[in-house]
C-alpha positions as CSV (number, residue, x, y, z in Angstrom):
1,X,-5.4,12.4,17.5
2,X,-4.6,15.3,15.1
3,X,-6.8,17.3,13.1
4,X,-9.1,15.6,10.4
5,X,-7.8,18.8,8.6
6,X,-4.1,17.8,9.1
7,X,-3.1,14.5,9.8
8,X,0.1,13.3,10.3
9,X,0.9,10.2,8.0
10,X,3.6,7.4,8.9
11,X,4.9,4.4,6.9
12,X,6.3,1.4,8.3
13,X,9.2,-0.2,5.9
14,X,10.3,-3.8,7.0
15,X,11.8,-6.8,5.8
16,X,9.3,-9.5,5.9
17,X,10.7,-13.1,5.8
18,X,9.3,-16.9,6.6
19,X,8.1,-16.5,10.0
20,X,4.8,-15.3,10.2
21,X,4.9,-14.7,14.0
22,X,8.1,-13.0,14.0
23,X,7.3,-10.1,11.1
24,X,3.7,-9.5,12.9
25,X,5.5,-9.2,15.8
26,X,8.1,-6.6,13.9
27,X,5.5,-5.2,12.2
28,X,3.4,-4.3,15.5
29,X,6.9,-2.5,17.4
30,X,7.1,-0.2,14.0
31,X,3.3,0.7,14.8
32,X,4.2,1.5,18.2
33,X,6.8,3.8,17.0
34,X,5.1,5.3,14.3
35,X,1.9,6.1,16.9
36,X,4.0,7.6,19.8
37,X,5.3,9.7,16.7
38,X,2.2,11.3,16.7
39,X,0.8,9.6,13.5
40,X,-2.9,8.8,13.3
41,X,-2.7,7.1,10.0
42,X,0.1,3.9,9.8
43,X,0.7,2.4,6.5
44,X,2.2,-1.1,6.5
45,X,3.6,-2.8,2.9
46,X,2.3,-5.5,1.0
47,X,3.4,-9.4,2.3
48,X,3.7,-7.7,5.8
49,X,3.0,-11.1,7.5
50,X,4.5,-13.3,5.0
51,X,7.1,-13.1,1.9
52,X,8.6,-16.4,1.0
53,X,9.7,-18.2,-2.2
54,X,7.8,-21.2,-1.2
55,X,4.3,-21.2,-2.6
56,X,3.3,-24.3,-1.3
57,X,3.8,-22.6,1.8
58,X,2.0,-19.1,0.9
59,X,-0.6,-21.2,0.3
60,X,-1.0,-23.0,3.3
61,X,-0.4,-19.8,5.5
62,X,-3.2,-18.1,3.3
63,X,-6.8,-18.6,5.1
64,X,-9.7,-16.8,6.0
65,X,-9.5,-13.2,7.6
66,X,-11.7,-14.4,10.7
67,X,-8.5,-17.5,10.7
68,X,-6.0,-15.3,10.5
69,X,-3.2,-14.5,13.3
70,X,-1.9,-11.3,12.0
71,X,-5.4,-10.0,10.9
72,X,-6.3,-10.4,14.5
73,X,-3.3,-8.9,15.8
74,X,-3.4,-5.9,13.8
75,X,-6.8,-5.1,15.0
76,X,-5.9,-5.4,17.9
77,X,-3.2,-3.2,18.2
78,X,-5.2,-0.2,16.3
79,X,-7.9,-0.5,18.7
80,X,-5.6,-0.3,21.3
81,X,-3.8,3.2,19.9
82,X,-6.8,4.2,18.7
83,X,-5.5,5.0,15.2
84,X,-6.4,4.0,12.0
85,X,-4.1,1.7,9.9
86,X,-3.3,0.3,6.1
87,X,-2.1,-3.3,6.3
88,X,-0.7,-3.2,2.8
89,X,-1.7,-6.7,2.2
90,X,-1.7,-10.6,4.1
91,X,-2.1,-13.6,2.4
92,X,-5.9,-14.3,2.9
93,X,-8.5,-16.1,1.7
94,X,-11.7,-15.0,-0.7
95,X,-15.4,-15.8,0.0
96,X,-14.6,-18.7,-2.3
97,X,-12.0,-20.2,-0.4
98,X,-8.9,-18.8,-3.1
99,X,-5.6,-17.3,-2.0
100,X,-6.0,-13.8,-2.5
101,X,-3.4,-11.1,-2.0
102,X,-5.6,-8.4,0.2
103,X,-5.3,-5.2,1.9
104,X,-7.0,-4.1,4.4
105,X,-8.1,-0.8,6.0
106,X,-9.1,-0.6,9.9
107,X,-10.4,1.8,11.8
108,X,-9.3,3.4,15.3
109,X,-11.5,0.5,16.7
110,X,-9.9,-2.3,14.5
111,X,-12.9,-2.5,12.3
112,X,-12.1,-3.6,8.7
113,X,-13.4,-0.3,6.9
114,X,-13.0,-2.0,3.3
115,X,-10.7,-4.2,1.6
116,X,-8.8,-4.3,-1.9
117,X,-7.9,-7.6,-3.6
118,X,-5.3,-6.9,-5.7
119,X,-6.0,-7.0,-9.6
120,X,-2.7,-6.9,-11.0
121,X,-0.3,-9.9,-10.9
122,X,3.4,-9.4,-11.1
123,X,4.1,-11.5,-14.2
124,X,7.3,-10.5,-15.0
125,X,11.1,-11.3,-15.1
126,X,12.7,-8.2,-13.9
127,X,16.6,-10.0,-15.0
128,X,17.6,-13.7,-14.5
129,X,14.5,-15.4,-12.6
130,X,10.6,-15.7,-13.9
131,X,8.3,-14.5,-11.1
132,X,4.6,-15.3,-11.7
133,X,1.8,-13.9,-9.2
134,X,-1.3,-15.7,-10.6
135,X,0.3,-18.8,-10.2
136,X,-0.2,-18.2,-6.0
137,X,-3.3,-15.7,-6.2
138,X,-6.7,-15.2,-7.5
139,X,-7.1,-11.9,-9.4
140,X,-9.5,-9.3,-7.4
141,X,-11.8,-7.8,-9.5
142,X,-13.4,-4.6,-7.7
143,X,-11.1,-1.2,-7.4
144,X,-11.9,0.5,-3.9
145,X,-12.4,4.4,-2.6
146,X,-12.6,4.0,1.3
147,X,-13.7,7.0,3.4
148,X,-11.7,8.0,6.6
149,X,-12.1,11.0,9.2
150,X,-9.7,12.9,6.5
151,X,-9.7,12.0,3.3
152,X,-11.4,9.2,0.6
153,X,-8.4,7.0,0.0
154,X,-8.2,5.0,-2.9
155,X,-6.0,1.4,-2.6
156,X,-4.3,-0.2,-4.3
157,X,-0.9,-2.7,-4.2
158,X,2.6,-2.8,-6.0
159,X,2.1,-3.9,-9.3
160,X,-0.7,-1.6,-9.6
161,X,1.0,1.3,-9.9
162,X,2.2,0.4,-13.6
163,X,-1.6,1.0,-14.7
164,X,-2.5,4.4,-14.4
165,X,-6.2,4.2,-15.3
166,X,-7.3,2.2,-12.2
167,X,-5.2,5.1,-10.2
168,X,-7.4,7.6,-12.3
169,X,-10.3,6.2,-11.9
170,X,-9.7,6.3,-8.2
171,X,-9.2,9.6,-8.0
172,X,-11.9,10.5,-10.3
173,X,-13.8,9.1,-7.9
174,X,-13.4,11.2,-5.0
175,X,-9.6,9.7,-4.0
176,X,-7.6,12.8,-2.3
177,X,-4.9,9.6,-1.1
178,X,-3.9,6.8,-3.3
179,X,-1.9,4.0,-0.9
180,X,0.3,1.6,-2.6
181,X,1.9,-0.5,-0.4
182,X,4.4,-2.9,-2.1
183,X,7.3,-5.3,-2.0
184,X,9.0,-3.8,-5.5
185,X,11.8,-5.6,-6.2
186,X,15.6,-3.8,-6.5
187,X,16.4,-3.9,-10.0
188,X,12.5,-2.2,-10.5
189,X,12.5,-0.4,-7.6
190,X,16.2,1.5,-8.7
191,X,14.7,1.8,-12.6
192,X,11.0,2.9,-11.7
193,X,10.4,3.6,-8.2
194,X,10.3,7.0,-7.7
195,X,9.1,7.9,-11.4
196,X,6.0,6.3,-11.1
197,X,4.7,7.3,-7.9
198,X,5.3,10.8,-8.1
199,X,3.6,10.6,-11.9
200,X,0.3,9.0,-10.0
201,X,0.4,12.2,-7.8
202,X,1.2,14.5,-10.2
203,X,-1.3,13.7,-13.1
204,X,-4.2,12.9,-10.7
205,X,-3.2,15.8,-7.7
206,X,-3.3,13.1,-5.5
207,X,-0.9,12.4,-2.0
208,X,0.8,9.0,-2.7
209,X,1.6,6.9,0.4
210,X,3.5,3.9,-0.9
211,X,5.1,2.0,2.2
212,X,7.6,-0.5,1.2
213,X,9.5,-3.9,2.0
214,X,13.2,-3.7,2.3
215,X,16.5,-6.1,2.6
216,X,16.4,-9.4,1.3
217,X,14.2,-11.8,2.1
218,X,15.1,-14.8,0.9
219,X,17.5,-16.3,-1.5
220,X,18.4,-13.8,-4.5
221,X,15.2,-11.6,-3.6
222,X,16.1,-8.1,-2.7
223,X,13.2,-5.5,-1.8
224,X,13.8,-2.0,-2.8
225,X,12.9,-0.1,0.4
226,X,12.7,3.8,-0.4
227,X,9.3,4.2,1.2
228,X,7.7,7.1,-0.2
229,X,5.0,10.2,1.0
230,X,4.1,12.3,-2.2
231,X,2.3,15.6,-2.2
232,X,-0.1,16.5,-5.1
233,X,2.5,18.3,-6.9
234,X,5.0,15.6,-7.1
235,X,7.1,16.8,-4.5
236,X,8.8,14.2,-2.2
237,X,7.8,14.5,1.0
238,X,9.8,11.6,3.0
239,X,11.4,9.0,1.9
240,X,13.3,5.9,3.8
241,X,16.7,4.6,2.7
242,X,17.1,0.8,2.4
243,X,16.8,-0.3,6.0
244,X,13.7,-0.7,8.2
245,X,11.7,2.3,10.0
246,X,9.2,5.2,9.8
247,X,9.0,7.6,7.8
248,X,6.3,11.0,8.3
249,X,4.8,13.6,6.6
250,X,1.6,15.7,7.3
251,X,-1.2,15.6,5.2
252,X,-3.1,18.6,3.9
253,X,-6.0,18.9,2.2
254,X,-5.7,22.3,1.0
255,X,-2.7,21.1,-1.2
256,X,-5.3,18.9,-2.9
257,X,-7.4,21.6,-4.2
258,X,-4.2,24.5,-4.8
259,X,-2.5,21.3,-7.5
260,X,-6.4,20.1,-8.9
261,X,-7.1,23.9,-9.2
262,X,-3.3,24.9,-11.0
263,X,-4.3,21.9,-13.2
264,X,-7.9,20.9,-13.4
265,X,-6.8,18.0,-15.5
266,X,-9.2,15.5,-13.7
267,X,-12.0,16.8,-14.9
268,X,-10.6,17.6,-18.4
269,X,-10.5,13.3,-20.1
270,X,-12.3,13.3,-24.0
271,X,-13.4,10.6,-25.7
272,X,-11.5,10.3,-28.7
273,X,-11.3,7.8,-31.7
274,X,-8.2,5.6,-31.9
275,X,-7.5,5.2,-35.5
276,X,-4.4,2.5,-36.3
């Protein structure tokens, strides 16, 4: 395994469709890949074990973690590698017994570290069709700063990154990584993609990891792709095309402190009075 001081950092772009078992199993050769690479932290996107327009059967497919298939399998496999990984979200099931749309961080022995339910829904029509989140999820309510051997990470999913103060308030709180694994959507992803990621690194001298779905899906549906690795000062580090693969880059924490140095800016928020 590399250095906690330099780690090398992979992201996994697929294109998740209807069958569960066969983009686990899809997912889990990409790992593979990714670790013989030489990467000790893998990054999967959101909906990595399902992504279909059917939300009768989201629903049904959603259960609890200690139910679930590709949970299971993915602990599995990092155990096995012995390296950490993101699953950028699985359909899942709360403490309640609601669909949530959750990501979860293992460990190198397949332990779940910590979690993030996502907060923000994708409520939104991007051009012809209405797409509406909350109508499949329950909202998650807690924003999450996990530790790992190199780094806090701070989590978060897709939609998220159109709301810069949770991506603040991570890295306020001790993030040096903020993870957004997503499904973005083409005619968002071609518009907004890039701009927005590299802003969350830039104003908060963050590295943003953003592993992404790609191809189409199902029906009209077309994921972006473009996986991205971001350094602290914005600068693009890798970044996939539009098919599936890996993607590397290295982290360093002394790029961390040379961009929060340059620009302190995180330590630098006023109260002020907003007068309208």
């Amino acid at each position: 395994m590399n250095s906690p001081l330099l780690t090398r950092i992979a992201c996994v772009q697929i294109q998740a469709g209807s069958d569960a078992t066969l983009n686990t199993a899809r997912a889990c050769e990409f790992i593979r890949q990714a670790a013989t690479g030489g990467a000790s932290f893998i990054c999967l996107p959101e909906a990595v074990d399902l992504l279909d327009e059917d939300l009768d059967k989201m629903r049904a497919h959603a259960r609890p973690l200690r139910e679930h298939d590709a949970a299971r399998v993915f602990s599995e496999l990092a155990r096995e590698l012995g390296v950490w990984l993101l699953v950028g979200s699985v359909s899942t099931r709360n403490e309640q017994g609601q669909p949530v749309n959750r990501c979860l961080l293992l460990d190198q022995q397949g332990m779940i570290v910590d979690y993030y339910d996502k907060i923000h829904f994708f409520d939104a029509t991007p051009g012809s069709t209405v797409y509406a989140e909350s109508n499949l999820y329950e909202r998650g309510s807690r924003a999450v700063v996990a530790s790992t051997p190199w780094a806090e990470i701070g989590l978060s999913i897709c939609y998220d990154l159109r709301f810069p103060h949770l991506f603040r308030a991570l890295a306020q709180a001790g993030a040096k990584i903020l993870t957004v694994p997503a499904a973005f959507m083409k005619i968002t992803g071609e518009a907004h993609w890039h701009s927005l990621l590299r802003a969350r690194a830039i104003e908060n001298g963050c590295y943003v990891v953003a592993p992404a779905q790609c191809g189409n899906p199902y029906g009209t549906r077309w994921s972006y792709g473009h996986s991205l690795i971001v350094d602290p000062w914005g600068a693009v580090l890798a970044e996939a095309a539009e098919a599936e693969g890996v993607i590397y880059a290295d982290y360093d924490p002394a790029s961390v402190t040379k961009a929060r140095t340059a620009i302190p800016s995180l330590g630098q928020d006023r109260p002020f009075e907003l007068i309208r």
